[in-house]
Backbone of each chain as ProteinMPNN parsed JSONL, in Angstrom:
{"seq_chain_A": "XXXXXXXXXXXXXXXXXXXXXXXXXXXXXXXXXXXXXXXXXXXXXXXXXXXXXXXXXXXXXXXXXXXXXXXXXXXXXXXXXXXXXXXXXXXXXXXXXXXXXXXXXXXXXXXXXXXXX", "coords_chain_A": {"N_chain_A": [[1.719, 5.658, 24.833], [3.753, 4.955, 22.13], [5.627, 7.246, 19.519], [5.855, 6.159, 17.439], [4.448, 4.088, 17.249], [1.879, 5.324, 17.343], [1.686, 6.212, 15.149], [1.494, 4.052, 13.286], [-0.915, 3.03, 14.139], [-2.494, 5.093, 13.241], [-2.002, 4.595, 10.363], [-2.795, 2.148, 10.089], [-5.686, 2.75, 10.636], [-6.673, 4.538, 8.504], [-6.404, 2.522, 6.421], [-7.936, 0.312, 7.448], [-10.653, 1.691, 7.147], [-10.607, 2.281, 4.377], [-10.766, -0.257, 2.863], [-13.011, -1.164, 4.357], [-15.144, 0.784, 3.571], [-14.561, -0.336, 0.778], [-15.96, -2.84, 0.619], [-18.176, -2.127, 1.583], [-18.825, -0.539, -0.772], [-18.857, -2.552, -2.757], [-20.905, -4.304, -1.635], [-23.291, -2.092, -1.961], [-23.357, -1.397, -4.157], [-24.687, -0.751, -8.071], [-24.137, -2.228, -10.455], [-22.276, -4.546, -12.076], [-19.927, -3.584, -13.304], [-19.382, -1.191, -12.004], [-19.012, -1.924, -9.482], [-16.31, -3.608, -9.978], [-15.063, -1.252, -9.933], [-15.323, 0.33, -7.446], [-14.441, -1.494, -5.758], [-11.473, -2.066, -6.873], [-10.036, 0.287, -6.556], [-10.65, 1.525, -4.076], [-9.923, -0.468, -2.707], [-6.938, -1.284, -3.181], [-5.89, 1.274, -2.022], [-6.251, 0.987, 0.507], [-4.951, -1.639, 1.188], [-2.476, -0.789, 1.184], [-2.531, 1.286, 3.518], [-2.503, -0.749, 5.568], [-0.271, -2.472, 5.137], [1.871, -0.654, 4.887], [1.515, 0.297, 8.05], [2.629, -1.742, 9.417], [5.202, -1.985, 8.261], [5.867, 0.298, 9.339], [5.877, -0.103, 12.051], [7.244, -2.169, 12.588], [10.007, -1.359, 11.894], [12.094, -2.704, 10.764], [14.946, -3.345, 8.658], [14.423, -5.52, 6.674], [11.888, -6.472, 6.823], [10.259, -4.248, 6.062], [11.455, -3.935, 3.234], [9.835, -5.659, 2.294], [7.443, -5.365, 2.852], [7.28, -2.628, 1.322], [7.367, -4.552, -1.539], [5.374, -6.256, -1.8], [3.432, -4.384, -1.495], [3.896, -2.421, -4.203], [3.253, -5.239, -6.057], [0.938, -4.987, -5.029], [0.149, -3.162, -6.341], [0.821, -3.301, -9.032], [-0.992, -5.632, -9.838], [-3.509, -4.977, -8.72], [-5.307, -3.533, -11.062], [-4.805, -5.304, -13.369], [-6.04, -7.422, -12.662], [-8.763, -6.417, -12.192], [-9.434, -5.446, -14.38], [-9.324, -7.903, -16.149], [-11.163, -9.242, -15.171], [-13.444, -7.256, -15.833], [-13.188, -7.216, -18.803], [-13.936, -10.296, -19.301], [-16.296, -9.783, -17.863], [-17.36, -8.355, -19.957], [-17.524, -9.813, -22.537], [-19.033, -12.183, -21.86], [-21.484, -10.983, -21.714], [-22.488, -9.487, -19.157], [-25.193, -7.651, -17.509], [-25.234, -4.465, -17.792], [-26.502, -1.776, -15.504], [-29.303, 0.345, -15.046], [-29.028, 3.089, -14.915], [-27.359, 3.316, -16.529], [-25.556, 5.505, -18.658], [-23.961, 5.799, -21.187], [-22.081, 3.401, -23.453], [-18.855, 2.921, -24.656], [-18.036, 1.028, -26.136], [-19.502, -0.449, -27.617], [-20.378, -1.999, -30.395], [-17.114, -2.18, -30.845], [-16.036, -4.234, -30.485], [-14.895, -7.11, -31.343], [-16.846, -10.248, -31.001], [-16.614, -12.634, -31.886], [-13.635, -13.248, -31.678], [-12.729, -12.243, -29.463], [-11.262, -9.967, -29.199], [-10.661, -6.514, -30.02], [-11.248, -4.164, -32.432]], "CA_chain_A": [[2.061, 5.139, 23.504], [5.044, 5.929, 21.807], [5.185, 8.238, 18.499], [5.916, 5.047, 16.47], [2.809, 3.339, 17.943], [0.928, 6.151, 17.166], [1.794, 6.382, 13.264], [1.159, 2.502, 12.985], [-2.711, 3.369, 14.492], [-3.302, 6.736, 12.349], [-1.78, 3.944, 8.884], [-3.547, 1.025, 9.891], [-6.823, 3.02, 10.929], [-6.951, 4.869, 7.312], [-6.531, 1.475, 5.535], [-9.244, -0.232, 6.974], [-11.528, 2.523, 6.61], [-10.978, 2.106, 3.057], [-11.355, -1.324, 2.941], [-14.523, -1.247, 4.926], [-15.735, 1.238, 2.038], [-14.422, -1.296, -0.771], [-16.699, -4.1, 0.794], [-19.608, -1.254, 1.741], [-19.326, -0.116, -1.894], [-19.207, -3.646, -3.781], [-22.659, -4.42, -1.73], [-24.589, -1.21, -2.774], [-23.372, -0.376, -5.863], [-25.723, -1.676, -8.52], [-24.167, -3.482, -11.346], [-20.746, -5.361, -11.545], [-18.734, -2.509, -13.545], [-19.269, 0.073, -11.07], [-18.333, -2.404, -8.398], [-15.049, -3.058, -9.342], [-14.606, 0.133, -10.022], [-15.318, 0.46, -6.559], [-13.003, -2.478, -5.566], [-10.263, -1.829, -7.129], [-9.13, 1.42, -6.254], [-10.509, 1.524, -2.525], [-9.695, -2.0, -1.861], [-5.682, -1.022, -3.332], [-5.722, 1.885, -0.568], [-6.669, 0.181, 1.319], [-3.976, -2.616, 1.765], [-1.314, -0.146, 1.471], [-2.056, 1.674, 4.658], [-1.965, -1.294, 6.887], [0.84, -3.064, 5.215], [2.907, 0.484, 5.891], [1.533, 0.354, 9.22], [3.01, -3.029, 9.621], [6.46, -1.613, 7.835], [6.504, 1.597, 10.433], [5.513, -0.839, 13.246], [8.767, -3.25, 13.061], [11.275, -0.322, 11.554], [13.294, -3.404, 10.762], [14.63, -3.252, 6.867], [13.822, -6.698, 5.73], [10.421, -6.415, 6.958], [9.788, -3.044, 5.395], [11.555, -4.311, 1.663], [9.04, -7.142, 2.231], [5.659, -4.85, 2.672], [7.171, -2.338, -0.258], [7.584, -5.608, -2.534], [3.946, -6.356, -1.453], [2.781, -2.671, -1.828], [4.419, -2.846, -5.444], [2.768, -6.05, -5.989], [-0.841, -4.873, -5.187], [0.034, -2.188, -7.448], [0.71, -3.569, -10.392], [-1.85, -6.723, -10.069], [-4.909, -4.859, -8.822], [-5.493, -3.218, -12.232], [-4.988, -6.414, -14.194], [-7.245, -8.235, -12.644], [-9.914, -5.726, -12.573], [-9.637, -5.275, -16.346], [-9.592, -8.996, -17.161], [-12.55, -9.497, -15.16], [-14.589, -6.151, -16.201], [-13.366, -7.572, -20.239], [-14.308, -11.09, -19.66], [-17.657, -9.726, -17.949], [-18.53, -7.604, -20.752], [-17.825, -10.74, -23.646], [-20.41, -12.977, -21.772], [-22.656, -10.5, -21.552], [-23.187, -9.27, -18.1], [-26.005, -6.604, -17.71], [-25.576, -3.089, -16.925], [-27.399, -1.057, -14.41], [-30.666, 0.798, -15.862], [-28.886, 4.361, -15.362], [-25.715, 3.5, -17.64], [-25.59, 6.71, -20.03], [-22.767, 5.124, -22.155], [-21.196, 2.186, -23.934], [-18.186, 3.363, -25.621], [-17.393, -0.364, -26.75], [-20.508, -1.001, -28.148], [-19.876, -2.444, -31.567], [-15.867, -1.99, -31.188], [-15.543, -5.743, -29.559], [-14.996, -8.524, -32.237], [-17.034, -10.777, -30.057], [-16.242, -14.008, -32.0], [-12.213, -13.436, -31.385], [-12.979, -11.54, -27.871], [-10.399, -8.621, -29.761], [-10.853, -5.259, -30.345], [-11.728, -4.734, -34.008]], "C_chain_A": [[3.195, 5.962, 22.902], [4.78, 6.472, 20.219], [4.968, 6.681, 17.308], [4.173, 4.067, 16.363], [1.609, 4.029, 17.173], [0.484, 6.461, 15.351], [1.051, 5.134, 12.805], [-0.45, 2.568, 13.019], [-3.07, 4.239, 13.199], [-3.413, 5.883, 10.701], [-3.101, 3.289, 9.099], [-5.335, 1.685, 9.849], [-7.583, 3.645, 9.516], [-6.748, 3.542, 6.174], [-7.855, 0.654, 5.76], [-10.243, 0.482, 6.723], [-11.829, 2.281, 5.256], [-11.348, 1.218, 2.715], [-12.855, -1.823, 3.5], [-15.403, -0.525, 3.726], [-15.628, 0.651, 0.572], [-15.461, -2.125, -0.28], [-18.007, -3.179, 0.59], [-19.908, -1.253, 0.078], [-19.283, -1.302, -3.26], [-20.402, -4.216, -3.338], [-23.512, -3.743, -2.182], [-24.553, -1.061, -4.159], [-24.003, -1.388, -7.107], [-25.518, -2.232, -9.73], [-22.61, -3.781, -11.209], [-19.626, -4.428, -12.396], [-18.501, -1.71, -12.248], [-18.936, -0.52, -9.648], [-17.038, -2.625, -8.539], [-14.481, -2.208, -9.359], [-14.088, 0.678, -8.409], [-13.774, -0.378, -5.306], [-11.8, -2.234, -5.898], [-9.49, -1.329, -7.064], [-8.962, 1.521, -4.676], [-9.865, 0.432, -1.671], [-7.721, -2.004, -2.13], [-5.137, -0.248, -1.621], [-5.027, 1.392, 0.284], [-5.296, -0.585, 2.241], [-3.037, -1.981, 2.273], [-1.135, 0.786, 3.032], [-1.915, 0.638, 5.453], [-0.731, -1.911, 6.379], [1.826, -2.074, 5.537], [2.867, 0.896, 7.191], [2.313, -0.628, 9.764], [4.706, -2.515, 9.303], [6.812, -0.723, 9.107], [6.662, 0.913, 11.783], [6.758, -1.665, 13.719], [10.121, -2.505, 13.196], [12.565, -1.471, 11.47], [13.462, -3.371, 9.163], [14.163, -4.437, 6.045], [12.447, -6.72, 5.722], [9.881, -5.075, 5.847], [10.259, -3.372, 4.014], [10.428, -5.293, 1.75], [7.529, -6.542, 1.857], [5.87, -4.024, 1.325], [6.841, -3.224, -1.613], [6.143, -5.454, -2.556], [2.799, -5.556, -1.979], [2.804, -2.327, -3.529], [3.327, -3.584, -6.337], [1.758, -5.626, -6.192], [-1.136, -4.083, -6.308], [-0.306, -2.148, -8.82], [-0.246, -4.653, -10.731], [-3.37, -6.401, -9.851], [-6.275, -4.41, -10.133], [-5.883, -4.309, -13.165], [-5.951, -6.987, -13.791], [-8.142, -7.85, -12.56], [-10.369, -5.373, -13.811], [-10.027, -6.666, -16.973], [-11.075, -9.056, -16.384], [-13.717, -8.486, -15.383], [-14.492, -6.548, -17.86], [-14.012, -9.084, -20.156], [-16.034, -11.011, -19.08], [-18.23, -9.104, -19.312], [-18.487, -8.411, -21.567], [-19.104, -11.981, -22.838], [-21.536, -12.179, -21.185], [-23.194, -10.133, -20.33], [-24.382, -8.097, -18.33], [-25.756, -5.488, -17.255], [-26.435, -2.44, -15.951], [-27.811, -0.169, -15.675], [-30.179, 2.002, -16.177], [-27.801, 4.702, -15.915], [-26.166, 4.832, -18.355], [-25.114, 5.905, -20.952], [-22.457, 4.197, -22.487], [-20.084, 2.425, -24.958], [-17.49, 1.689, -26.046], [-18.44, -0.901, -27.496], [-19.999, -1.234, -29.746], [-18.547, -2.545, -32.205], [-15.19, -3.353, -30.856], [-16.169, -6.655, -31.298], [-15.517, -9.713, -31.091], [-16.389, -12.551, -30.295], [-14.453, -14.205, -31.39], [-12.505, -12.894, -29.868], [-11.864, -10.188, -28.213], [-11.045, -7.612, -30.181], [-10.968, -5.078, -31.602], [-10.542, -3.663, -34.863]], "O_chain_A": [[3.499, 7.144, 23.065], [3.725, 6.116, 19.692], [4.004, 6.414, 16.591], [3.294, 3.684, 15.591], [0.677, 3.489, 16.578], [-0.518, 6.763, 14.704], [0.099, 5.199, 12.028], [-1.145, 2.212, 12.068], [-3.885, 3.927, 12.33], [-4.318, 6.134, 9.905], [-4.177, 3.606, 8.591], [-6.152, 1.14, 9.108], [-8.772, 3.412, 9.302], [-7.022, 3.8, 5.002], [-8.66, 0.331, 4.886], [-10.993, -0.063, 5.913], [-12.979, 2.091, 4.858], [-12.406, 1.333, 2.097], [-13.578, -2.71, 3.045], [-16.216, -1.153, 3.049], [-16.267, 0.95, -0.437], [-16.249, -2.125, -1.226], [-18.788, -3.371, -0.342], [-20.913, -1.782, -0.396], [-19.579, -1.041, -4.426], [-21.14, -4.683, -4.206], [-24.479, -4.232, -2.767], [-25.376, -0.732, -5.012], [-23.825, -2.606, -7.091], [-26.488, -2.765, -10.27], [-21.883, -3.294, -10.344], [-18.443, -4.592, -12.101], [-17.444, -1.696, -11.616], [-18.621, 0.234, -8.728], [-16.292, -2.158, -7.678], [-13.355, -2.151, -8.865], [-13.013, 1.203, -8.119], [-12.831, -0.033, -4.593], [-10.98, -2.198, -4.98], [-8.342, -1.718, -7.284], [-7.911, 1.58, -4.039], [-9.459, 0.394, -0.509], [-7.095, -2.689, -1.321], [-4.509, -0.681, -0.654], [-3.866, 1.323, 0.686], [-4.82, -0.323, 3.346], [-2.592, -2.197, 3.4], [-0.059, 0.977, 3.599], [-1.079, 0.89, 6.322], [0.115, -1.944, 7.273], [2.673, -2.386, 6.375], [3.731, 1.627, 7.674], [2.785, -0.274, 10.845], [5.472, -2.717, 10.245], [7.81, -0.924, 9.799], [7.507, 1.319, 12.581], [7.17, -1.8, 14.871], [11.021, -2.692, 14.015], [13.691, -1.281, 11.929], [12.485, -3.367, 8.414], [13.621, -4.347, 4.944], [11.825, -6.97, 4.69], [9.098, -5.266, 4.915], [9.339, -3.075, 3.251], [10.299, -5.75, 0.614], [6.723, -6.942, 1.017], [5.173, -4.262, 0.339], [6.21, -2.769, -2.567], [5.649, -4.584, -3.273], [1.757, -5.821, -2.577], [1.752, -1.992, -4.072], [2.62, -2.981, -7.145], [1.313, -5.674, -7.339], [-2.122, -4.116, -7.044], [-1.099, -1.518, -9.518], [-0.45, -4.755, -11.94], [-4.299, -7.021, -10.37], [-7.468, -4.708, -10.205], [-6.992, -4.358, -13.699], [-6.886, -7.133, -14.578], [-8.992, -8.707, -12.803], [-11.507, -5.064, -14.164], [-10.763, -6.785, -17.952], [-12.088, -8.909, -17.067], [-14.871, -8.841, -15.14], [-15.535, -6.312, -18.471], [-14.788, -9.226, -21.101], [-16.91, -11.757, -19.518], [-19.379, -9.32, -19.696], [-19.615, -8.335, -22.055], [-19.974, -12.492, -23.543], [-22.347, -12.596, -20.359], [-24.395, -10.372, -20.209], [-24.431, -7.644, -19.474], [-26.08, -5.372, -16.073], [-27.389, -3.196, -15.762], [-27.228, 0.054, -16.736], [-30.458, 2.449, -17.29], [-27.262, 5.808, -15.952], [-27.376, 4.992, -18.521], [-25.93, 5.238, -21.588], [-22.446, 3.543, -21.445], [-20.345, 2.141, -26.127], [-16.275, 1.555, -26.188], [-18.188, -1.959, -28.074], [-19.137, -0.462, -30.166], [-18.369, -2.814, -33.393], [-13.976, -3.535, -30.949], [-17.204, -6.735, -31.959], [-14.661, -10.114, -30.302], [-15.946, -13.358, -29.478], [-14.115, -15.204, -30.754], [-12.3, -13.839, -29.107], [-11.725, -9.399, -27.278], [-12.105, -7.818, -30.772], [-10.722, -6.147, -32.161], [-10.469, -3.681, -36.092]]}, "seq_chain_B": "XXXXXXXXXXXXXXXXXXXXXXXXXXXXXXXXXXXXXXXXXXXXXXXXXXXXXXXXXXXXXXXXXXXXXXXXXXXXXXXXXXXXXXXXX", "coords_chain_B": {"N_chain_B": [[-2.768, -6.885, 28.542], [-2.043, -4.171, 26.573], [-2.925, -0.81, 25.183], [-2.638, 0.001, 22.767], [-2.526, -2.414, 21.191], [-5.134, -3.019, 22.499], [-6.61, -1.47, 20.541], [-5.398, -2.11, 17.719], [-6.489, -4.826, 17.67], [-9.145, -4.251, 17.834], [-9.402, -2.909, 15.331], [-9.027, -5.181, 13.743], [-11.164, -6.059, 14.046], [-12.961, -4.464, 12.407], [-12.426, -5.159, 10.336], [-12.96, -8.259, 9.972], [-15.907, -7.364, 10.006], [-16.173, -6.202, 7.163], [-15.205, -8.329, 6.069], [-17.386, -10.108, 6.089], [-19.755, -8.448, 5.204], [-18.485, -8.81, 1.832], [-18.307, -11.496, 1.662], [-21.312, -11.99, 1.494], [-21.916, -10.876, -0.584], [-20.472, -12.522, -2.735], [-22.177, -14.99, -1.797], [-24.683, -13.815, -2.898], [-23.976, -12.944, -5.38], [-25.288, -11.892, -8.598], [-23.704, -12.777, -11.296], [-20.827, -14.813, -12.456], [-18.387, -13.323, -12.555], [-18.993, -11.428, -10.824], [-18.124, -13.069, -8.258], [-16.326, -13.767, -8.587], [-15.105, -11.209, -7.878], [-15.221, -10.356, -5.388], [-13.951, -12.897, -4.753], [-11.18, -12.125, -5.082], [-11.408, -9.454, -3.228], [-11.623, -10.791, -1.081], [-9.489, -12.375, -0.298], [-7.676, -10.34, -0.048], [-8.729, -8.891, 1.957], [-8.128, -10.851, 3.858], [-4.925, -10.739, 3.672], [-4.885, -8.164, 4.77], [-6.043, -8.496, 7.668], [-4.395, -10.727, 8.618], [-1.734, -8.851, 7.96], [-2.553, -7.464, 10.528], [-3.01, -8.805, 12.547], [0.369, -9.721, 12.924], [1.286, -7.143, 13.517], [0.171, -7.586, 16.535], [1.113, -9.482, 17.358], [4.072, -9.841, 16.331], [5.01, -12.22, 15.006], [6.997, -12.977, 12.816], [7.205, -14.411, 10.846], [5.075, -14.908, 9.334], [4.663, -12.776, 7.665], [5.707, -13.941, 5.342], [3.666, -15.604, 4.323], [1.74, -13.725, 4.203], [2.859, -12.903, 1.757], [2.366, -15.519, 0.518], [-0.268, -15.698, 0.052], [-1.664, -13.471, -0.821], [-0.129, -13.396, -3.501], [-1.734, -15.763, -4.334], [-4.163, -15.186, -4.218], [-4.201, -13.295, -6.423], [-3.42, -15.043, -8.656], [-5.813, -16.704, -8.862], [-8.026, -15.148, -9.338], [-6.816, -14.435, -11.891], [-6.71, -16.867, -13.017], [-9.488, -17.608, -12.814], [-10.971, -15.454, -14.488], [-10.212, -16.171, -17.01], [-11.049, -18.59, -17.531], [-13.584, -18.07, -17.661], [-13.801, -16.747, -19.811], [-12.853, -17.593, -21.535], [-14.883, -19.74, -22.393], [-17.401, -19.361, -23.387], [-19.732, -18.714, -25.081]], "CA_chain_B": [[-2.676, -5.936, 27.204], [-1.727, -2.331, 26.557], [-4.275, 0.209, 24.574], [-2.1, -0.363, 21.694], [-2.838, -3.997, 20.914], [-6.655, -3.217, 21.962], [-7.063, -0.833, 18.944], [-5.182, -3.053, 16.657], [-7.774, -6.053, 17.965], [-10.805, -3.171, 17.017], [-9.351, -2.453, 13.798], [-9.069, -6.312, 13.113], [-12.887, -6.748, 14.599], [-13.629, -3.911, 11.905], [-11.962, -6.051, 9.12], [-13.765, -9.086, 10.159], [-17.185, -7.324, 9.607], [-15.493, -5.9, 5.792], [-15.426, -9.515, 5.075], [-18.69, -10.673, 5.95], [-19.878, -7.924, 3.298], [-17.684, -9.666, 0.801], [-18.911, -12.913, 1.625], [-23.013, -11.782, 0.963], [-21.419, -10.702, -2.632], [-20.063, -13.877, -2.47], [-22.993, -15.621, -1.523], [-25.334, -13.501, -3.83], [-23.593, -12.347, -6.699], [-25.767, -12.589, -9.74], [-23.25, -13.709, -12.246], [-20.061, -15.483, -11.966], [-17.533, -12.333, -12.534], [-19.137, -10.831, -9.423], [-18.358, -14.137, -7.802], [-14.489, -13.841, -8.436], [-14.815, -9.873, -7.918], [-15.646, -11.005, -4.243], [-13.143, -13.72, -3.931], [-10.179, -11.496, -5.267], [-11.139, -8.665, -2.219], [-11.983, -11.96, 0.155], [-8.263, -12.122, -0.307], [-7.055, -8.751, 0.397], [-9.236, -8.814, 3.446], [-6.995, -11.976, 4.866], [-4.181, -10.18, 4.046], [-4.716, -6.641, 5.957], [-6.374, -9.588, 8.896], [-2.944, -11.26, 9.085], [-0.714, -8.094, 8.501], [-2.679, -6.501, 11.684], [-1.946, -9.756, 13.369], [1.473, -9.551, 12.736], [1.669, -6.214, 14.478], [0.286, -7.558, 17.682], [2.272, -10.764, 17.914], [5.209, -9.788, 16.223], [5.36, -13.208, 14.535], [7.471, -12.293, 11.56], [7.284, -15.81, 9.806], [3.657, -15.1, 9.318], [4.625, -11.981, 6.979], [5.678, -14.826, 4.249], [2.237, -16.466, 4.642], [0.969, -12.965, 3.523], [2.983, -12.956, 0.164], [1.894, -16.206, -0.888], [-1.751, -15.519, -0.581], [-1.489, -11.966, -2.384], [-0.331, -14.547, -5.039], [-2.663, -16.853, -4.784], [-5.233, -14.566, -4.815], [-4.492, -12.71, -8.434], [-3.848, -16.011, -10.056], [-6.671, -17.005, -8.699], [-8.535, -14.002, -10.176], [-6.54, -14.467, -13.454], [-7.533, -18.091, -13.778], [-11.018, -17.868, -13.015], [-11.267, -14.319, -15.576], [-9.68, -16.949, -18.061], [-11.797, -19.69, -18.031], [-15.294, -17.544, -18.105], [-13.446, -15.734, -21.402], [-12.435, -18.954, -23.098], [-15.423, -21.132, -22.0], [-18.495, -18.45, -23.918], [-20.337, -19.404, -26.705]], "C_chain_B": [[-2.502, -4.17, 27.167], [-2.747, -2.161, 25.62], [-3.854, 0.093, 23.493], [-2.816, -1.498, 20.961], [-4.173, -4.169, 20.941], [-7.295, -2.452, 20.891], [-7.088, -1.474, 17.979], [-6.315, -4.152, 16.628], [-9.016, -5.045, 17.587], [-10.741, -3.237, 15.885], [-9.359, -4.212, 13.277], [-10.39, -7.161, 13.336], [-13.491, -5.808, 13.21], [-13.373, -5.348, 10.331], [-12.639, -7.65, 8.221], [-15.38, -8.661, 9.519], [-16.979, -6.607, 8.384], [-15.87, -6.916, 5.19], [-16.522, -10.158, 5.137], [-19.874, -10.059, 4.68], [-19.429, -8.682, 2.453], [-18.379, -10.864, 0.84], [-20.397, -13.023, 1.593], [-22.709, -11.348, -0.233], [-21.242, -11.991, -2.528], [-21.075, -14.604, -3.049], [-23.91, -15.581, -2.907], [-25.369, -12.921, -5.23], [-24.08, -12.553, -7.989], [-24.616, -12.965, -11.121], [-21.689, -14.198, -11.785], [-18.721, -14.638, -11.6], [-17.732, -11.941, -11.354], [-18.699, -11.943, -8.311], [-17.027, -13.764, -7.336], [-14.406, -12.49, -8.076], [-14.623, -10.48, -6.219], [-14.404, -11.637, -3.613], [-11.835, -12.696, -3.928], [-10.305, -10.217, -3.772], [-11.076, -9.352, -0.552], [-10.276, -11.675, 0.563], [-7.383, -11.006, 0.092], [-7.733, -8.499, 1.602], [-8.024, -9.814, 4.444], [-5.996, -11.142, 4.921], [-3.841, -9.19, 4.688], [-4.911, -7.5, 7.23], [-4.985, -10.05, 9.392], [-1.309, -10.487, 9.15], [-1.119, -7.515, 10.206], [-2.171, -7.665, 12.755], [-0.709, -10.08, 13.878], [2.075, -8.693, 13.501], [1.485, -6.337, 15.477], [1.319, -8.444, 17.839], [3.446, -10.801, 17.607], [5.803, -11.901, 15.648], [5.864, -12.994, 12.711], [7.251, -13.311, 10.184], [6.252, -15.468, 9.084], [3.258, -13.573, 7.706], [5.109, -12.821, 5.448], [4.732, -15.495, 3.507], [1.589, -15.395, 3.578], [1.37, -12.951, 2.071], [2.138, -14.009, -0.497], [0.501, -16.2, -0.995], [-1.594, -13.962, -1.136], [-1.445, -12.788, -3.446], [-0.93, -15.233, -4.978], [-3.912, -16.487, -5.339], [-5.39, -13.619, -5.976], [-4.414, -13.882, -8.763], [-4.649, -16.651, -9.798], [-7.692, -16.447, -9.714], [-8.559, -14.436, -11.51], [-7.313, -16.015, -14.081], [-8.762, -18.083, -13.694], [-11.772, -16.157, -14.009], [-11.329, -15.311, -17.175], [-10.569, -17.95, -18.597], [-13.069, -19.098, -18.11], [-15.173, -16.907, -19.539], [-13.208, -17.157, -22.264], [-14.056, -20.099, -23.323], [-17.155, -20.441, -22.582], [-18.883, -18.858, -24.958], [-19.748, -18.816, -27.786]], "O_chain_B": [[-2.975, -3.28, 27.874], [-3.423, -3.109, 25.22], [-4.825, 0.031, 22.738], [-3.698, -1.259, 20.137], [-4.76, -4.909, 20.152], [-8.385, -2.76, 20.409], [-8.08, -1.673, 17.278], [-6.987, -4.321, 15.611], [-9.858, -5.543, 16.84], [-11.712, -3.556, 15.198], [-9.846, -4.333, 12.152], [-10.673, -8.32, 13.029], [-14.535, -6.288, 12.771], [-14.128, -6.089, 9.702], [-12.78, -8.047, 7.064], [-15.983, -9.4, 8.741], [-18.048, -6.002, 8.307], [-16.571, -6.928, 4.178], [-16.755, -10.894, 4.178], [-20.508, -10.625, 3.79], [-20.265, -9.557, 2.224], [-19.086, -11.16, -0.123], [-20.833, -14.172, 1.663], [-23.593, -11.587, -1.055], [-22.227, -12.59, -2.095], [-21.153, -14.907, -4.239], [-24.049, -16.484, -3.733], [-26.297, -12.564, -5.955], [-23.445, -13.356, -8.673], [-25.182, -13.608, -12.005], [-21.388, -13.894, -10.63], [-18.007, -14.978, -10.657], [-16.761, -12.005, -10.6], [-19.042, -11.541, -7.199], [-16.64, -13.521, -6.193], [-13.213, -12.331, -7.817], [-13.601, -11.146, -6.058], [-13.864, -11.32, -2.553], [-11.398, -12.409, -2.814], [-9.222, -10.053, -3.21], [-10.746, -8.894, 0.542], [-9.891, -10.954, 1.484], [-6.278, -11.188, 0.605], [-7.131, -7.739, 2.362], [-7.336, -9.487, 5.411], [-5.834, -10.599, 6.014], [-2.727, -9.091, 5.203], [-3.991, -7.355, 8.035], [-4.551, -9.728, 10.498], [-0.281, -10.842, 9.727], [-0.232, -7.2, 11.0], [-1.249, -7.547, 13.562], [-0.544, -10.6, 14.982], [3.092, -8.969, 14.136], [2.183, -5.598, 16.171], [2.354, -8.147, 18.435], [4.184, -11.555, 18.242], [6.808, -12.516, 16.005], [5.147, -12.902, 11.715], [7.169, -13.049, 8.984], [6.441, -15.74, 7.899], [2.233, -13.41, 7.045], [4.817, -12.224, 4.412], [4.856, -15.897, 2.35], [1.077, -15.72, 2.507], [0.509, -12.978, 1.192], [1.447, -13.865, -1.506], [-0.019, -16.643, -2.019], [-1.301, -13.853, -2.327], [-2.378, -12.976, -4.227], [-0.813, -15.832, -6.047], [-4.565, -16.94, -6.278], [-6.471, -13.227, -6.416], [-5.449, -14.198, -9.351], [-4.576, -17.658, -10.502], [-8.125, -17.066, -10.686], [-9.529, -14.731, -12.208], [-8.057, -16.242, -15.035], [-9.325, -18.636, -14.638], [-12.982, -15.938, -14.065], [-12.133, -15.221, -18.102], [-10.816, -18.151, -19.786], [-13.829, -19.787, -18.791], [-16.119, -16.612, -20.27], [-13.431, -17.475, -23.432], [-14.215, -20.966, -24.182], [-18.125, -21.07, -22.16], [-18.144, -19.423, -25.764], [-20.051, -19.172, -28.925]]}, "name": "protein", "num_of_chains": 2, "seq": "XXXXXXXXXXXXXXXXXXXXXXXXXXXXXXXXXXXXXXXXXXXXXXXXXXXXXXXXXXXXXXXXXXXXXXXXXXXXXXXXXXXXXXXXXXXXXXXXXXXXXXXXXXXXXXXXXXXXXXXXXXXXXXXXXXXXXXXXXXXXXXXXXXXXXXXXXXXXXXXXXXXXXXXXXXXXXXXXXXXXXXXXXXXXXXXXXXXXXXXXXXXXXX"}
């Protein structure tokens, strides 16, 4: 195998790892905050090592602006959509897990507007 | 096949059993947020599935394929966040 080969394995092999731990840790984990919590960060990782395995793998430049764009991309969209759906779970009321400590939103949510007060 | 290509095929057998997790969230997700939490990583599973693909076959077309599901799968996300926030008593 050549060194290139070898980088592409060591990317791709630390991405799915993480990814295997985003799926592992959205089955155990026991209420739907703390999953995407889980999701969102490992499951980002995640993508980014194999799509840079995929970039190191061709070493051609259109391909590699194509996975950065991508990489970019996951960047800025995995956030958003983990926020709208952790704000639109907490206005219909999902349930917490039993060993929450905290609710620092508790009475700060205008629930009739779905705004912050 | 070279030893190369059978790793990549391991790592895309591991990926495979990633998403079958996902898809028992899926399946069992008690409310509907967990539903879309699910579909949104369903999505990011295809896409690492079809970049590793990519690296064996060297089918470059197939790296276009991956953008437009990335996008399909946030505004997917976004629309189904949207309509459980607008659609509440």
């Amino acid at each position: 195998m050549s060194l290139s080969e070898i980088i592409t394995l060591v990317l791709a092999t630390i991405g799915v790892v993480f990814m295997l731990l985003a799926a592992i840790g959205m089955l155990k984990l026991p209420d739907l905050y703390t999953r995407v919590h889980a999701t969102g960060k490992a499951g980002t990782l995640g993508i980014t090592g194999v799509l840079l395995a995929v970039a190191v793998h061709h070493g051609d430049l259109v391909v590699a602006a194509k996975m950065i764009a991508l990489i970019a991309f996951f960047f800025l969209t995995a956030p958003v959509a983990a926020h709208m759906l952790d704000r639109a779970a907490y206005l219909t009321g999902v349930k917490r897990a039993p060993q929450t400590v905290q609710d620092d939103l508790a009475g700060k949510y205008d629930m009739e507007q779905g705004r912050l007060r | 096949m070279t030893l190369f290509s059978i790793l990549i095929a391991t790592l895309m057998g591991v990926v495979a059993i990633s998403m079958t997790l996902c898809t028992a969230r899926l399946l069992m997700g008690p409310s509907i947020p967990d539903r879309a939490m699910a579909f949104d990583t369903l999505m990011l599973h295809v896409v690492a599935l079809v970049a590793l693909y990519v690296v064996i076959t060297d089918q470059l077309s197939l790296i276009d394929a991956i953008l437009v599901v990335a996008v399909l799968g946030f505004l997917g996300t976004v629309a189904i966040s949207r309509y459980i926030e607008e659609g509440r008593q």
